[in-house]
C-alpha positions in Angstrom: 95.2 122.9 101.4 98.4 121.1 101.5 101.7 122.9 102.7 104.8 122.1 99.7 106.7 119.8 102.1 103.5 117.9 103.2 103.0 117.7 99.0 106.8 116.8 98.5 106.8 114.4 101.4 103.4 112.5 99.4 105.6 113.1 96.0 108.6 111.1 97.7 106.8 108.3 99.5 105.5 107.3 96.1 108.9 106.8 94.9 110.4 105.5 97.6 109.4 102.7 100.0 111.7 102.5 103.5 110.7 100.0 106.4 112.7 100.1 109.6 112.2 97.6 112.6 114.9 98.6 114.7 117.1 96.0 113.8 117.3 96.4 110.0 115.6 98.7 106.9 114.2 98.1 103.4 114.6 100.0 100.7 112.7 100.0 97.5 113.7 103.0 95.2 112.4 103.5 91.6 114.8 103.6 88.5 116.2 107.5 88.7 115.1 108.1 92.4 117.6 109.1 94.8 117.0 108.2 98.8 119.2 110.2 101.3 119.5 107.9 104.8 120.4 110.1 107.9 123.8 109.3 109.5 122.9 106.7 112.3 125.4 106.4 115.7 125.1 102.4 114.8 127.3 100.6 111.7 124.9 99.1 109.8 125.8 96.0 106.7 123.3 95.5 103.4 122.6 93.8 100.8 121.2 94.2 97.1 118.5 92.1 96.8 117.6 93.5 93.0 118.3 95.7 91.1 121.8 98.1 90.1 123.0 101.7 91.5 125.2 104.0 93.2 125.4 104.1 97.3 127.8 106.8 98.3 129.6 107.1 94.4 130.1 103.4 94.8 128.6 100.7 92.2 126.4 98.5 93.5 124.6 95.4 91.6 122.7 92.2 92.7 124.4 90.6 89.4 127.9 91.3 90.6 128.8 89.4 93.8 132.0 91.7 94.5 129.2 95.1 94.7 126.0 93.5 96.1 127.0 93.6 99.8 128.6 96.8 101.8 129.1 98.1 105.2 128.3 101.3 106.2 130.7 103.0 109.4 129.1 104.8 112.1 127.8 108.9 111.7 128.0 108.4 107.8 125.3 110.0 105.6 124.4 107.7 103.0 122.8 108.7 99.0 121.6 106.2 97.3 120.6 105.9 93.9 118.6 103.7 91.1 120.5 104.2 87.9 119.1 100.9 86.8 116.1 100.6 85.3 114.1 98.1 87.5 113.3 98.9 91.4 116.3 98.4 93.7 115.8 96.5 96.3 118.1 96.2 99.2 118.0 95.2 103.1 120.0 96.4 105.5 121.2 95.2 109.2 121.9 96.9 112.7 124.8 95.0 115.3 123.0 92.9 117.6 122.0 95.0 120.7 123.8 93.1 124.1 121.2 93.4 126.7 122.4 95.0 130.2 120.3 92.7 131.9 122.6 89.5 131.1 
């Protein structure tokens, strides 16, 4: 028998798709979703590659150059959500990591 979060967690990861490679994430959330990103120690910058919603309050929209990129500061929770009504898509990228070493 499944436990409620395990259930939720299946229930989320349907509507939801998030990659991470250590130096960037995906996001693919369905039209009315809502995806919560943990506050990270790093700045991160993204872009909308499809689709129209809300990060933070803020508009955001592949069709409008002046909302399709944004920069997100250090220890800052982020919401995001799909009030469009295709999947939005957007990428998102980490400062490059100096290495000690040289």
């Amino acid at each position: 028998m499944q436990t409620k979060k395990n259930n939720r967690e299946e229930q989320y990861q349907k509507r939801v798709a998030y990659q991470s490679s250590g130096y960037g994430e995906a996001f693919e959330i369905e039209p009315g979703q809502t995806f919560v990103r943990p506050r990270d120690e790093r700045p991160f910058a993204g872009i909308v590659w499809s689709g129209s919603g809300k990060l933070n309050g803020n508009d955001i929209d592949v069709m409008n150059n002046a909302k399709k990129e944004f920069l997100v500061t250090p220890k800052t929770d982020i919401t995001i959500i799909n009030t469009g009504k295709t999947p939005l898509l957007m990428y998102t990228v980490f400062p490059i990591q100096s290495d000690k070493n040289g």
